[in-house]
C-alpha positions in Angstrom: 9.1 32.4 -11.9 12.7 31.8 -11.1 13.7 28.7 -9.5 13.4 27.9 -5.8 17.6 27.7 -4.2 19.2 24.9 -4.9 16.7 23.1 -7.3 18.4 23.5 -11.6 16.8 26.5 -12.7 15.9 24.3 -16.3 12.7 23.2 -14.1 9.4 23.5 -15.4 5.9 23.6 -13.6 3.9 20.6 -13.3 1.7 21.1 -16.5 0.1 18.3 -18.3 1.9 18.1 -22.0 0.1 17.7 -25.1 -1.7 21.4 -24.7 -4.1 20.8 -22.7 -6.7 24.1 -22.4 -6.5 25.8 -19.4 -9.2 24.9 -17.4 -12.1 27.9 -16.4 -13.9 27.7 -13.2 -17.3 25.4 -14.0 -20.5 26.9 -13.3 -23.0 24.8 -11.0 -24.3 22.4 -13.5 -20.4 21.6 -15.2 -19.4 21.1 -11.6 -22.9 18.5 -11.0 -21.8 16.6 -14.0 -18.0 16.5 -13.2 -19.3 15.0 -9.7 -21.9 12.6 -11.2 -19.4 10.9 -13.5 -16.8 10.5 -10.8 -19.8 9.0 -8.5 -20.9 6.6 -11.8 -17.1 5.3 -12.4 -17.0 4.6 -8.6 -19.8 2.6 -8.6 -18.5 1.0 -11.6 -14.9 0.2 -10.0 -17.2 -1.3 -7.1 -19.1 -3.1 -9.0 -15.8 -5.1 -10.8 -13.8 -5.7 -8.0 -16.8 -7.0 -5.9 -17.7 -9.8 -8.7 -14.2 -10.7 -8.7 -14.8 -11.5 -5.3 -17.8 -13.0 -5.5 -17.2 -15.2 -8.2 -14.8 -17.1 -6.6 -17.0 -17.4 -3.3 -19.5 -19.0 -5.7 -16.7 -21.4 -7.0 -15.8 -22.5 -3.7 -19.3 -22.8 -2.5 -20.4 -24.8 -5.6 -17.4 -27.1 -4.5 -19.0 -28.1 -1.4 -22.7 -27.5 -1.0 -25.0 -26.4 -4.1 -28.0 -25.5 -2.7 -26.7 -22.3 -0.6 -24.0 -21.4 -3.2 -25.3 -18.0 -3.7 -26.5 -17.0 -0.9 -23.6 -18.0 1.6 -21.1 -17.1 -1.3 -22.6 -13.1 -1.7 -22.2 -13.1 2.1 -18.8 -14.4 2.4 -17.7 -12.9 -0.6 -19.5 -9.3 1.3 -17.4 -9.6 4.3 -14.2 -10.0 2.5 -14.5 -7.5 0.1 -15.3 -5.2 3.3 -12.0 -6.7 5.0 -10.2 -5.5 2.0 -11.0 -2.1 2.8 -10.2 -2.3 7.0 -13.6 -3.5 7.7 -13.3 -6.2 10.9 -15.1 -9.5 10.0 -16.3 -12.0 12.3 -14.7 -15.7 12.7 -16.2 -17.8 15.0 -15.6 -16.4 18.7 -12.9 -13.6 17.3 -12.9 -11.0 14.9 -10.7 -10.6 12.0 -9.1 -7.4 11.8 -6.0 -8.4 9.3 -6.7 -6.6 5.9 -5.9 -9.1 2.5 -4.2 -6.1 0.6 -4.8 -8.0 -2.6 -8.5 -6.8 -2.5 -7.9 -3.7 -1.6 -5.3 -2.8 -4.1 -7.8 -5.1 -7.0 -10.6 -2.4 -5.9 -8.0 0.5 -6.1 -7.4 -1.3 -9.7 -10.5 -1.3 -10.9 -11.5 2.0 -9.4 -8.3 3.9 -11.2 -9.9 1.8 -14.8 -13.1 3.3 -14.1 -12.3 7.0 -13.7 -9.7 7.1 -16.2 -12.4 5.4 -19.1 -15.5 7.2 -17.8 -14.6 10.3 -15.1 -14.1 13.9 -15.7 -10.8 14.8 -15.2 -11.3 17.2 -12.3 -11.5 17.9 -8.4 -15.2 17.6 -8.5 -15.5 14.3 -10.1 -12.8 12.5 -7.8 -14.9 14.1 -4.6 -17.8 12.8 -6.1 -15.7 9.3 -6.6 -14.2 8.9 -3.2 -17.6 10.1 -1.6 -19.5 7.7 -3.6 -17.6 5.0 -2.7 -17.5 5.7 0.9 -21.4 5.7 1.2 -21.6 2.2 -0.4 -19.0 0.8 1.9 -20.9 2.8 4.8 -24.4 1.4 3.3 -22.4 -2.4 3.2 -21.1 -2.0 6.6 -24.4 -1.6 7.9 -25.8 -3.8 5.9 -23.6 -6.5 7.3 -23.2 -5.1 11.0 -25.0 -8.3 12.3 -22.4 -11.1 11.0 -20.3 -8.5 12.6 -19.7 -10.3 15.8 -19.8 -7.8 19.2 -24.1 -6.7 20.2 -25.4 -5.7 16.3 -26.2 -2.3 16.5 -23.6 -1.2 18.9 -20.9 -2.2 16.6 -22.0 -0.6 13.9 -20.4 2.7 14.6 -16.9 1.6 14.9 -17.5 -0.5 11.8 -19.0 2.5 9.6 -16.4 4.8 10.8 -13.8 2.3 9.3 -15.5 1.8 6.3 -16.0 5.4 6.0 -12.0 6.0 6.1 -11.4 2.5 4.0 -13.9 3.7 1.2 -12.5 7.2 0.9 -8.4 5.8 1.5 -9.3 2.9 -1.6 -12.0 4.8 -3.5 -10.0 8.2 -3.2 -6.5 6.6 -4.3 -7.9 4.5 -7.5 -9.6 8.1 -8.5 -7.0 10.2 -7.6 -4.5 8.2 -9.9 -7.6 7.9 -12.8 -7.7 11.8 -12.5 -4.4 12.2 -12.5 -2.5 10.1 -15.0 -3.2 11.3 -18.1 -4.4 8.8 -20.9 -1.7 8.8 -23.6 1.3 7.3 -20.7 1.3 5.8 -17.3 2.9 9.1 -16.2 1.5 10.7 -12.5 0.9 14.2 -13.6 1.1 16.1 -9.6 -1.1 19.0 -9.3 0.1 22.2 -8.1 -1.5 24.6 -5.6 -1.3 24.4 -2.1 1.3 22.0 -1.8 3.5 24.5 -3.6 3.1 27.0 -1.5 2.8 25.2 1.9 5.9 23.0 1.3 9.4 24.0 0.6 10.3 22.9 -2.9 13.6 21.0 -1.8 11.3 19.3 0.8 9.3 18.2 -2.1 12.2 17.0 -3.7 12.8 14.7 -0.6 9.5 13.5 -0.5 10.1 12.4 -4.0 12.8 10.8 -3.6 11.5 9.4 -0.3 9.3 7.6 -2.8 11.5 6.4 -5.1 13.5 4.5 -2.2 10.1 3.2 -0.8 9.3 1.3 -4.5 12.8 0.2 -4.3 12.3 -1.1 -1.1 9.0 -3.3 -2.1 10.8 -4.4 -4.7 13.3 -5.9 -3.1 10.5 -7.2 -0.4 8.8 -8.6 -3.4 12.1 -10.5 -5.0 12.7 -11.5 -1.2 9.4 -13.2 -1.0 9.7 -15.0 -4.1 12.9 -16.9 -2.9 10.8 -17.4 0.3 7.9 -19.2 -1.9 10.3 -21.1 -4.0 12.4 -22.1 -0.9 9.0 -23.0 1.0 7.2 -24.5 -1.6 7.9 -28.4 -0.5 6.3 -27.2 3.0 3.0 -25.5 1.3 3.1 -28.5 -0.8 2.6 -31.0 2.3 -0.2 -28.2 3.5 -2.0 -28.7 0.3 -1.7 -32.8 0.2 -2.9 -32.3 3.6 -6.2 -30.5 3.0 -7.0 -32.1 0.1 -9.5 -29.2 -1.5 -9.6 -30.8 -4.7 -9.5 -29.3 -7.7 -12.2 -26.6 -7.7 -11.1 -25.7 -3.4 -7.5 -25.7 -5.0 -7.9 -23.1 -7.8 -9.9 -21.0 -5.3 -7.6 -21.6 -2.4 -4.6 -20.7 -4.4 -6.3 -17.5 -5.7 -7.8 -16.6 -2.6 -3.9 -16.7 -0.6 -3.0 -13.8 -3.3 -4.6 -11.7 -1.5 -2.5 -11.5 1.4 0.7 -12.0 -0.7 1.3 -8.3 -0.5 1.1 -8.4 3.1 3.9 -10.8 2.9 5.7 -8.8 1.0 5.4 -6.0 3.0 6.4 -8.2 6.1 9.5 -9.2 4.0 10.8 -5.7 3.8 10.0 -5.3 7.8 12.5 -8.3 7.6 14.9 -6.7 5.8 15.1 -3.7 7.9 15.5 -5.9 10.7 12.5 -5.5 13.5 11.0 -8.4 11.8 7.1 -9.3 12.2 5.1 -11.7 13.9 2.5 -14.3 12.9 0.7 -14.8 16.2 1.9 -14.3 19.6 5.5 -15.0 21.0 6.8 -15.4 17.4 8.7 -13.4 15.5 10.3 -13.5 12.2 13.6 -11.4 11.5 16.7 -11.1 10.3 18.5 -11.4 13.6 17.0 -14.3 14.8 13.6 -16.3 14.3 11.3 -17.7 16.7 8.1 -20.2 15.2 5.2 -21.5 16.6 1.6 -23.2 15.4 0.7 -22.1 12.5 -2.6 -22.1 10.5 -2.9 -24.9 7.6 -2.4 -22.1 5.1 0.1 -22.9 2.1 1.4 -19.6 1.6 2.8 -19.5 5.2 5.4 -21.8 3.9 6.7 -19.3 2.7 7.8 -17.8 5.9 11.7 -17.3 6.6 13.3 -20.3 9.3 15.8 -20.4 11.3 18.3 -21.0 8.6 17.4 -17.7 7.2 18.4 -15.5 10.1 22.3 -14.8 11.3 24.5 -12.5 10.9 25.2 -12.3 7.3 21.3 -11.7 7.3 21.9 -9.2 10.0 23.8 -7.4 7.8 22.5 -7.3 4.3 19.4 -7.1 5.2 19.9 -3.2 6.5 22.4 -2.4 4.4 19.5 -3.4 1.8 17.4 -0.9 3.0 20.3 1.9 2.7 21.0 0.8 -1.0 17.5 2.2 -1.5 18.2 5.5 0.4 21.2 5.6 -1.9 19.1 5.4 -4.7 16.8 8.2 -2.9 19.7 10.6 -2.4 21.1 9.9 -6.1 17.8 10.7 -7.3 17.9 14.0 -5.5 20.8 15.0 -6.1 20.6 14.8 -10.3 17.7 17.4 -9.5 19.9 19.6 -8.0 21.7 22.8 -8.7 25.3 21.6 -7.3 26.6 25.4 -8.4 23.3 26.9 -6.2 22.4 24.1 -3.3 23.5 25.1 0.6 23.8 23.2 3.5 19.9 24.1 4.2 18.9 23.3 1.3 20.5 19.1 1.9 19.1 19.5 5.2 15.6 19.3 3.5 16.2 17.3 1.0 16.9 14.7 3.9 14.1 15.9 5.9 11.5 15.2 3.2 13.3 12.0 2.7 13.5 10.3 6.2 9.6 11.9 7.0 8.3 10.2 3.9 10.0 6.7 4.1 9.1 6.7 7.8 5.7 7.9 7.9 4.5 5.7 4.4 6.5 2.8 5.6 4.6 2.5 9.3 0.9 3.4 7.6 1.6 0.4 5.3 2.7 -2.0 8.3 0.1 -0.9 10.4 -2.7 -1.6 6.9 -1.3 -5.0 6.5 -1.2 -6.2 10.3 -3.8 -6.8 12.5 -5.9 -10.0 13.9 -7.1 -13.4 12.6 -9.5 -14.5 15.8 -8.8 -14.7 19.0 -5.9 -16.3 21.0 -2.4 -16.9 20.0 -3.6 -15.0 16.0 -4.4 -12.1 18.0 -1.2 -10.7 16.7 -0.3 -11.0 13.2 2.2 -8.7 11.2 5.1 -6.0 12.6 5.3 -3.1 14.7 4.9 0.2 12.5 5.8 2.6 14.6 9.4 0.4 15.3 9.6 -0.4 11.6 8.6 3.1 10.4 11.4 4.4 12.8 14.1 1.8 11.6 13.4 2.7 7.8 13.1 6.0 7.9 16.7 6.1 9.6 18.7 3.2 7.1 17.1 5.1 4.4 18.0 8.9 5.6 22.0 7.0 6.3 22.0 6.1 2.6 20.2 9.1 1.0 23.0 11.5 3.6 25.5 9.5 2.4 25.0 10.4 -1.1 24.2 14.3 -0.7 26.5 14.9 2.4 29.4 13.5 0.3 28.1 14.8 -3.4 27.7 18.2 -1.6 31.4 18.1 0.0 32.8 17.1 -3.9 31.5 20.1 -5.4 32.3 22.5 -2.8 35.8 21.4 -2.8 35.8 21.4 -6.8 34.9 25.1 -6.6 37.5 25.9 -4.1 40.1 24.2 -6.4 39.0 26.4 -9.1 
């Protein structure tokens, strides 16, 4: 098959090296087994990331009162784990609705071990995975739908549809990348198909680049956020001295707050861009200017940027941060190329795949790690995806255009010259 315009025509098809054997369309009973083994290494990925959990609600328990240590600890540790995966839990007269990230991407973890050690790599088994998992968060939401807060039964719909979507978006991903990276390299191997067909192959090329500016982008959120924790940690120190958890409530408190560090950092790269996010009503945290208020005794929000973070040098570097990443994006693109072969079009899409990737991945993960923590003033915690998707996907496209638009104008003005 020759290659699509404006992609090198040295390109191969996604196949999985080593020589794999082709793979023949399973009969009834090879498909039944395929499914079962995804549905067992579910239940298995489950099973690990929900003792995590547990054991430290039994740690923390035994700190305070022995006698109920495992029964409140399984409850508590229940409703977390359940959090972790979008599912609202109840806190005193509000509801919770901010996901801790850290759960869900240690059940994403432990799902991805599972399938890769024990799953059949195929379509069947990861349906059988992601459905698997989705019953059991179903069968825990309703399980749990009276420490739910609202009137019981009435609240278990909404809570069952969003475990429903939580166990297939968690379950689905960790079995997804099981399935798909093969077992000899960390290496995503991306299945052809219907994607091929559906999708131009330059706008694939965007979306993959689109990706590569994304994990830049978290990285720099992530380095961002450690200078906010090492600048911050005096403040979360006087937290700490404050509560006095002692040892045992320390360990666990300090393990428990990692959790929501990647919200954090994903709050730090909303910082960057320069919309900024809140931590409870009438604040806001950005680049251009910070605003505070009360705050929860929580360490890790010492962490969080002051005034003497924001102005205009922050103004500026942050976004031009987020446009060094859509130069990497169009860089990336652009070595997978034909510079003899591409057309304006074929840039066009490149950028196309690129802006609707960054912008649509970057506002689902704001709008994941956001949410509420109880009523009043918490009611609002974390930034505005839609305004954050928006402002990314545009700093990015300006780098990644930068980089094509003026690679593109090179060659053609090379070839004229020659």
């Amino acid at each position: 098959m020759s290659a699509p315009s404006g992609t090198r025509s040295t390109r191969t098809g996604r196949t999985v090296e080593g020589g794999a054997p082709a793979r023949r369309p399973g009969r009834g009973g090879e498909r039944f087994a395929a499914s079962t083994s995804g549905a067992w290494a579910a239940l298995q990925g489950i099973v690990l990331s929900g003792a995590v959990v547990v054991l430290l609600a039994v740690v923390g328990v035994l700190g305070g009162s022995p006698d109920s240590a495992w029964t409140g600890a399984v409850g508590v540790a229940t409703g977390l784990w359940l959090l972790g995966h979008g599912v609202p839990l109840a806190a005193g007269t509000g509801v919770v609705t901010l996901v801790p990230l850290g759960i869900g991407a240690l059940a994403v973890f432990t799902t991805y071990v599972s399938v890769k050690r024990s799953a059949l790599p195929t379509l069947a088994a990861w349906v059988g995975a992601a459905t698997a998992y989705a019953v059991v968060t179903c069968a825990l939401a309703i399980a749990t739908a009276g420490v739910a807060g609202g009137d019981g039964l009435a609240a278990t719909g909404p809570r069952l549809a969003l475990a429903a979507l939580g166990g297939l978006v968690v379950g689905g991903t960790g079995a997804a990348l099981g399935i798909l990276v093969p077992p000899d390299r960390p290496v995503v191997v991306a299945p052809g198909g219907l994607l091929d067909r559906a999708v131009p192959d330059v706008v694939r090329l965007g979306m993959q680049a689109g990706t590569v500016a994304l994990v830049a982008l978290v990285g720099l959120g992530a380095a961002l956020t450690g200078v906010w924790v090492v600048a911050g940690r005096a403040t979360s120190e006087d937290v700490v001295t404050g509560l006095d958890p002692g040892w045992i409530g320390g360990v666990v408190f300090a393990v428990a707050q990692l959790a929501l560090l990647p919200n954090l950092v994903l709050w730090a790269t909303a910082w960057m861009a320069g919309p900024g996010f809140a931590v409870g009503q009438e604040t806001l945290f950005a680049s251009g200017g910070t605003t505070t208020g009360p705050l929860p005794a929580v360490p890790l929000l010492g962490a969080l940027p002051g005034p003497d973070w924001s102005g205009t040098a922050a103004t500026v570097a942050g976004p031009l941060a987020v446009v060094a990443c859509g130069l990497l994006a169009g860089w990336f693109a652009w070595r997978r190329l034909d510079p003899e072969r591409v057309r304006w079009p074929d840039v066009a899409q490149v950028l196309l795949g690129v802006v609707l990737l960054a912008g649509v991945v970057t506002g689902l993960l704001q709008w994941w790690a956001g949410g509420a923590v109880g009523a009043g003033r918490l009611a609002q915690v974390g930034a505005d995806p839609l305004l954050v998707g928006a402002v990314v996907a545009v700093e990015v496209g300006v780098g990644a255009a930068v980089v094509l638009v003026g690679a593109y104008l090179d060659v053609g003005a090379r070839l004229r010259r020659e």
